[in-house]
N, C-alpha and C positions, 0 to 999 in steps of 0.2 A: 504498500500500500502500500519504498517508502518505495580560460586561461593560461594560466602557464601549464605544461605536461604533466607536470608533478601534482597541480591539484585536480586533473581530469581524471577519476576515477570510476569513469565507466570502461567498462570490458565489452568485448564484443559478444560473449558469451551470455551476457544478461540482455544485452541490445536486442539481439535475435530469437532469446527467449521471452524475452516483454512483446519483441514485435510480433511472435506468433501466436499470441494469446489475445493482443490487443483489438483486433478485427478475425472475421469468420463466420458462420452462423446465415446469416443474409449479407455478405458482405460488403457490410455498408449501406444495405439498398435501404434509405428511408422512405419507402414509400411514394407505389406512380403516382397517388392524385396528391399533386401539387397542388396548393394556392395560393392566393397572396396574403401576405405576408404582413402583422398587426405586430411593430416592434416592443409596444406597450404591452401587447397582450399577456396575459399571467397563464399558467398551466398547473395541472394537480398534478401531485406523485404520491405513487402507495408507500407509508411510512407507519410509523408505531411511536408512543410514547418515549422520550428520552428518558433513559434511565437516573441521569443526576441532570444538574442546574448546567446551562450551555455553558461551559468553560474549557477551552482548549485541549487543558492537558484533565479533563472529569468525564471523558468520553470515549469506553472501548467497544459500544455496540454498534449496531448502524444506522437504529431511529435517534440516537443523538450527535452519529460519528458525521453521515451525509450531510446535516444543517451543517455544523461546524465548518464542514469543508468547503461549504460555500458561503459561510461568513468571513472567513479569513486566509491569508495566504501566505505560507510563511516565506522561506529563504529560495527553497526547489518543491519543483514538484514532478510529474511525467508528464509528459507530451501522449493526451491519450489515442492519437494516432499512431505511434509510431511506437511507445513505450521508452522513448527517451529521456535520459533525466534533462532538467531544463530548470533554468533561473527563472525565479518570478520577483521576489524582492533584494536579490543577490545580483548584486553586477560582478562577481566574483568571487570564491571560495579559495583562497589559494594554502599549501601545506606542501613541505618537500619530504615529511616521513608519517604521514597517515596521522599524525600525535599533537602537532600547533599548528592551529587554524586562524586566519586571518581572513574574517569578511567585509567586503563592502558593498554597502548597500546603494542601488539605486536612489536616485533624489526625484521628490517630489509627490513620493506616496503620501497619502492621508488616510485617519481611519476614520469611521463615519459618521464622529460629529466633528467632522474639519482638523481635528488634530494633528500632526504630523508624525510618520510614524523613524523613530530614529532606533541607534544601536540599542540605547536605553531601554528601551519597547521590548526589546526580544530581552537581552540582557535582565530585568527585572519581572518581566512573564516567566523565564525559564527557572528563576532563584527563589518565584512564589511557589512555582509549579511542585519544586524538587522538593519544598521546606514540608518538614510531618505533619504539623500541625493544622497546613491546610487540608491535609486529606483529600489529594487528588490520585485519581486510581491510576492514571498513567505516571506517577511520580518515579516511575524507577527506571525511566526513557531517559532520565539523566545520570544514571549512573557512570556512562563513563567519563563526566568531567571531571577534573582535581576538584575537591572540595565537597564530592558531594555526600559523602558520609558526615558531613560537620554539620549537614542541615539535615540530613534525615539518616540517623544513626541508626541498629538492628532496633534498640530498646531506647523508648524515651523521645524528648525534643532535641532537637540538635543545639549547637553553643550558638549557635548564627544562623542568620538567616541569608546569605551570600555565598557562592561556593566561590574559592578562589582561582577556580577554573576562567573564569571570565569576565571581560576588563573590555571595558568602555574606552576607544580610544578617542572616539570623536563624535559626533553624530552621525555618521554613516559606516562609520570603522569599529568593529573589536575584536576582540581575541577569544577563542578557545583553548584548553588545552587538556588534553586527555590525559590518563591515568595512566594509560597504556596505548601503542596504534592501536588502530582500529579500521581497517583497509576500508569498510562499507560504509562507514559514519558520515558520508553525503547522503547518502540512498535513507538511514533513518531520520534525518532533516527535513527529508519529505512530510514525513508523519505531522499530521494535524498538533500536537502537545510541545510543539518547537513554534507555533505561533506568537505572534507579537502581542501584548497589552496595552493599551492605551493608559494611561493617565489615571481615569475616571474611573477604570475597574481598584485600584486600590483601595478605593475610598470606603468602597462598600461591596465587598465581591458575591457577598451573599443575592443583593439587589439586582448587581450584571449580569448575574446567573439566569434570572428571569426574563433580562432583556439584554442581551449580550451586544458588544458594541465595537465590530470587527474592520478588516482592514479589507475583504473579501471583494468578489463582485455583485455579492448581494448584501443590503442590511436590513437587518430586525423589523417586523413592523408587529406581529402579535403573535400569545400562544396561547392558544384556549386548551389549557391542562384536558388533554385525553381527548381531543378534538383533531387541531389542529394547531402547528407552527406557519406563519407566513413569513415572508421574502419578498423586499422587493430589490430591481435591482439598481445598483449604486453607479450615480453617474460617474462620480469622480475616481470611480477606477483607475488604476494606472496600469496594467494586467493586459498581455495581449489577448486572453482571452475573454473580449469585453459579452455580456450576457447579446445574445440574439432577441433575447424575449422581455419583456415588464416584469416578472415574478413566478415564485412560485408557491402553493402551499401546498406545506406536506400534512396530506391528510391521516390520522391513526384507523386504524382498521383491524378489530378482534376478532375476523376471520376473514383467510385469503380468500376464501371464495365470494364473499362481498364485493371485494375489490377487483374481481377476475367479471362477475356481475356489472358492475358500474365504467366497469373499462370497456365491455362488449354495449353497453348503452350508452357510450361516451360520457357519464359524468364522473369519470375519470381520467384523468388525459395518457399517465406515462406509468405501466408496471412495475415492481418489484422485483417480483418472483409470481410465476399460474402455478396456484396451488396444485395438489395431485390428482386432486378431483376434475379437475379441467385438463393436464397436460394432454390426454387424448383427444382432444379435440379444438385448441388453441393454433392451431397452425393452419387448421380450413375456417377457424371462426374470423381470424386475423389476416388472411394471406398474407400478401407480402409488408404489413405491420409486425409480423410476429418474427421473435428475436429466439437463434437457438444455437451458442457458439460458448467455449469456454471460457471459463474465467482462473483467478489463480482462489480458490479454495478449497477447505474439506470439511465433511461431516464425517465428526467419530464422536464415542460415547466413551465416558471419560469416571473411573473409578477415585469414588471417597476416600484417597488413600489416607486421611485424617484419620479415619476409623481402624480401629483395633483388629476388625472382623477383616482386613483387607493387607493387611501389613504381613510380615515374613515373607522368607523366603520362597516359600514352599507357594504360596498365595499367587506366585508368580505363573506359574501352572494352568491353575484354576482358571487365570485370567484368559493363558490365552486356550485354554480349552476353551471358556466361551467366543470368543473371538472365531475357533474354527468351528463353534457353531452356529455359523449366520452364512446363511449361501447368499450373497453379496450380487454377484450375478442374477439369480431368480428375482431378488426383490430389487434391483436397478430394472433390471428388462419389465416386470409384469407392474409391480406398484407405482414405480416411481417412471414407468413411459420412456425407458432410454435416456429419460432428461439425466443421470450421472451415470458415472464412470467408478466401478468398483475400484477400491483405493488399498494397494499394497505397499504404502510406504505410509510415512507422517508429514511428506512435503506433496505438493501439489504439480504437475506437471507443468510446464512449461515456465516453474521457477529454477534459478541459476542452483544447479547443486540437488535436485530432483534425483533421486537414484531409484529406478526401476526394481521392484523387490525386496526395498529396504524390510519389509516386515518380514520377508521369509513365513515360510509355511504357516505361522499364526491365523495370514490375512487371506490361506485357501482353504474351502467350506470341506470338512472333514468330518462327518457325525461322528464315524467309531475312536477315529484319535482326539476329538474332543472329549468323550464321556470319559476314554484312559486318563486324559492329565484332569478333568476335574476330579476324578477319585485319587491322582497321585499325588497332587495336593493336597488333601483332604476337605475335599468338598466344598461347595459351593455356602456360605454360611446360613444355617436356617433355610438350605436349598432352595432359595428364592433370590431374584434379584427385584427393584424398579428403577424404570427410567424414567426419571423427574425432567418434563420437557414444557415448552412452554406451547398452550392449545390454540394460542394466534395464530401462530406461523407454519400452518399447514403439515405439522407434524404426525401428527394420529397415523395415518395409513401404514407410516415407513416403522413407526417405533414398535404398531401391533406385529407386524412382518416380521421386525427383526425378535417381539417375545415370541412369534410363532416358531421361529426357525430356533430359538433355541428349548424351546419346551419338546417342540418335537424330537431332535436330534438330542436331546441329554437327559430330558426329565426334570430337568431343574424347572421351578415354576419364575417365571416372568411376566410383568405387568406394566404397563405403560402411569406415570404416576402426573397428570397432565395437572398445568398452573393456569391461573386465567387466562393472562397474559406474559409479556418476554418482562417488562419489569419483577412482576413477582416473582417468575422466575431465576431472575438474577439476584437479585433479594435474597435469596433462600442459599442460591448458589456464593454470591461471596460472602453470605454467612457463614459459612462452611456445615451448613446443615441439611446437606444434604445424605440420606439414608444408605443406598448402594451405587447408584450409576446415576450421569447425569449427560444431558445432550451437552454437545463439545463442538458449535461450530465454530471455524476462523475464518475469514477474509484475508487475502496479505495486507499488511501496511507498505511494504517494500517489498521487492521480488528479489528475494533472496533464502535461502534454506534457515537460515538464522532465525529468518522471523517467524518460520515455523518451529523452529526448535528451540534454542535458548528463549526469545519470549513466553514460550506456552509451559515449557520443561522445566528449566534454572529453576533454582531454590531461590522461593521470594520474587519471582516475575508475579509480574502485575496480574496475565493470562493464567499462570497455574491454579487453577481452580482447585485441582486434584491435595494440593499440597505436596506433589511427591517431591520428594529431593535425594537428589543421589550424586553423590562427589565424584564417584567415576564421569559421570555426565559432564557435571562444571565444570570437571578440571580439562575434559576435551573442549567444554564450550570456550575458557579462557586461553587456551592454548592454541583457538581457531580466532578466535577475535585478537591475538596478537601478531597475526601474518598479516604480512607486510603488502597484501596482493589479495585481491577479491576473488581470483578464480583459488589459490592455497589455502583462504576461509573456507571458501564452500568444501574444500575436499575434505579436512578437519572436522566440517559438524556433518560429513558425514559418516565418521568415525562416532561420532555423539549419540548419531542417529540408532548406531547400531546398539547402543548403550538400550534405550526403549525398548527394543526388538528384543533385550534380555528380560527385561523389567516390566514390561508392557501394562504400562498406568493408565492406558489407553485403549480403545479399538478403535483403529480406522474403519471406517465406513465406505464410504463413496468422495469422490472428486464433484466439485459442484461445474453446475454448469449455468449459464444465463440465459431460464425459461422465459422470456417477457413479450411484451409489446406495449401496444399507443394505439389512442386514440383516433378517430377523423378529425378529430379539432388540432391537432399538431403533426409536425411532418419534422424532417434531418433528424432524428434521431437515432442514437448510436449508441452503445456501450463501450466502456474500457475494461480492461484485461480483471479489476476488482468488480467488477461486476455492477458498476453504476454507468446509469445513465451521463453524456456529457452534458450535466445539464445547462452551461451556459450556451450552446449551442441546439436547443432547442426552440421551434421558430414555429407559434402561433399563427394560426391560419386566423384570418379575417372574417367576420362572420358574415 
């Protein structure tokens, strides 16, 4: 999701892997009936309730993560044609050993109530973001700057609230400087929680949370709690990609098939995701509106390693007995419509460092040799499991599937353990109270294998829900994050990778793919490689 030579740290091998994710499906084709074209015009999107207050670095789902992304814009981001990294408020990133970084920013941005946005802005956005006390759930996105243990230590508040990683040198100029290199640390700069702050968010951060006040191509206009978010968009952009359209509002919706409803009657304009109730039949209701092309994620189901009932060695077994028994294939092909791709690793294809079979035999459907390693382990705990999922997001179908496939193949009893919604949902989940399994999906932030692994794995990532930690792990993930070369990272975590494939805190599931489409009332529309729509490039038809 995320100059001189030395600070160009793209590779061709991520280039070519962003670019073949980036487009496919309809290749491009937004739709023959063209019209003309109402630059004012607003359009909806299928969205859900943000989980925390709109703040930068307070946002790891995608009904709060997509607003974000288009209220602000930080240093880089991708070029969602092409998959290329690309400056938005960086006129240059420069560093001759992956380890001190020197940015300078473009002149003349503003945020959107006229302010200006200078080094300071990023600089005291990133040192709120890092500090304990504010309790921002991507706070650990800054861990590899000097200083950042001072402001958020394991135990307790930190001595300061500054990391001394970074230093103002002027209003367009500062400095970073790492702990350690770090070959990919442009690619996480991309990530929305590297955002700028304005002035006015210190004052009261609680309040900006509710009306957030960004440097983006759109800004703030309302949110009706459990309703809708609206956007309109921001003249004073300075962002080559300036909005096509007026606005947008992202409307919540507590069942996808509402939304799959209201976009087949147009008073929806631009999908999410067609639920699985629809996927058989979205691509004749749609013709050439309907969107069917990869994107970089996954779906896996992810063990309460917190719990007592789940720990030892021996548990390891257990797990992936269940893992082989889920026939992955049968319920991609019948339930879920072809829309994914059974998933044998924990990275997502067409990310840098993707290795074909990283799960090894766990992630192939085995009845007899699952039920041997759930008894060589010593069984399944209370020979039950549930999968705590959240009942918005068109979950049901795939989660009864997977308790079928392993009720039948093991005996173990399975149950789908469904929440209203993806807030409660998460709620429960980074309370860590969750009973046995729980739904596990990821998006990338960056196209890179890291971000599937170290973010979701590492002891004390933000993403680890499971709580597993395991030192064999970190110690290949810091030993990959100190090569000096983004293709020698990737090959490193995936020596990491292979760590899981022991341990398997996890079961991979399926590769996502981008089910969607659009309304009549809108046309250009595209996805990028994460699986969002581009949505400044979305172009209201006239009515």
């Amino acid at each position: 999701m995320r100059g001189a030579k030395s600070a160009k740290l793209v590779t061709g091998a991520i280039v070519v892997a962003l670019a073949a994710t980036a487009c496919g499906g309809n290749d491009g084709n937004t739709g023959s009936a063209k019209g003309a074209v109402d630059p004012k015009g607003v359009y909806s999107y299928q969205s859900s309730e943000p989980q925390n207050p709109l703040q930068p670095a307070n946002a790891m789902e995608v009904g709060g993560g997509r607003i974000i992304k288009n209220l602000f814009r930080g240093l880089l981001d991708y070029d969602p044609a092409t998959g290329k990294l690309r400056n938005q408020m960086a006129e240059k990133i420069e560093t001759t050993d992956a380890q001190h970084y020197k940015v300078t920013l473009k002149k003349g941005w503003t945020f959107h109530d006229g302010t200006p946005v200078t080094a300071a802005s990023f600089v005291d956005s990133w040192n709120w973001s890092a500090t304990t006390k504010n309790n921002q759930i991507n706070s650990n996105w800054f861990s590899d700057i000097v200083g950042y243990t001072d402001v958020h230590p394991e135990k307790g508040n930190g001595k300061t609230e500054k990391m001394s990683g970074l230093k103002v040198v002027s209003d367009t100029e500062f400095t970073i400087d790492l702990v350690q290199p770090v070959s990919y640390f442009q690619y996480k700069l991309g990530y929305t929680a590297f955002s700028p702050l304005p002035k006015a968010f210190f004052g009261d951060p609680k309040k900006y949370g509710q009306a957030p006040i960004g440097n983006g191509p759109y800004k703030f206009v309302s949110w009706e709690h459990n309703k809708a978010v609206t956007l309109t968009a921001y003249d004073g952009y300075k962002g080559d990609d300036k909005p096509k359209n007026g606005g947008i509002v992202f409307k919540n919706y507590t069942q996808a098939e509402a939304a799959y409803k209201e976009l087949t009657s147009d008073t929806l304009d631009v999908l999410d995701q067609v639920d699985p109730t629809d996927l058989p039949k979205y691509k004749a209701d749609l013709g050439d509106r309907a969107v069917d092309q990869a994107m970089g994620g996954i779906t896996s189901i992810a063990f309460a390693m917190y719990n007592k009932d789940w720990q030892g060695v021996n548990k390891a077994q257990v797990r992936k007995g269940l893992s082989m028994a889920i026939d992955r294939d049968t319920i991609t092909k019948t339930v879920l419509q072809g829309s994914r791709q059974p998933a044998d690793s924990w990275v997502a294809p067409g990310v840098a460092g993707y290795k074909s079979g990283a799960c090894g035999e766990a992630c192939k459907f085995d009845a007899t040799k699952a039920k041997d390693l759930i008894k060589a382990g010593g069984g399944v705990p209370g020979n039950k499991v549930t999968i705590l999922y959240n009942a918005d997001g068109g979950h049901k179908e795939w989660v009864d599937a997977v308790c079928n496939s392993i009720r039948q193949s093991t005996g173990v009893e399975c149950s789908g353990e469904p929440k209203a919604d993806f807030k409660t949902a998460r709620d429960i989940i980074d309370g860590h109270k969750v009973k046995s399994i729980m739904r596990s999906a990821w998006q990338q932030d960056y196209p890179l294998n890291a971000n599937f692994l170290r973010d979701i794995y590492g002891t004390g990532a933000s993403a680890n829900d499971s709580l597993y930690s395991s030192p064999e792990f970190d110690k290949l993930a810091k030993e990959a994050d100190k090569a000096t070369s983004v293709d020698k990272t990737t090959e490193l975590y995936q020596e990491a990778e292979a760590v899981l494939a022991k341990d398997m805190p996890s079961i991979p599931l399926w590769y996502y793919k981008t089910n969607a489409g659009w309304s009549n009332n809108v046309q250009n529309v595209t996805y990028d490689s994460f699986g969002d729509p581009v949505f400044t490039q979305v172009e209201v038809k006239k009515k």
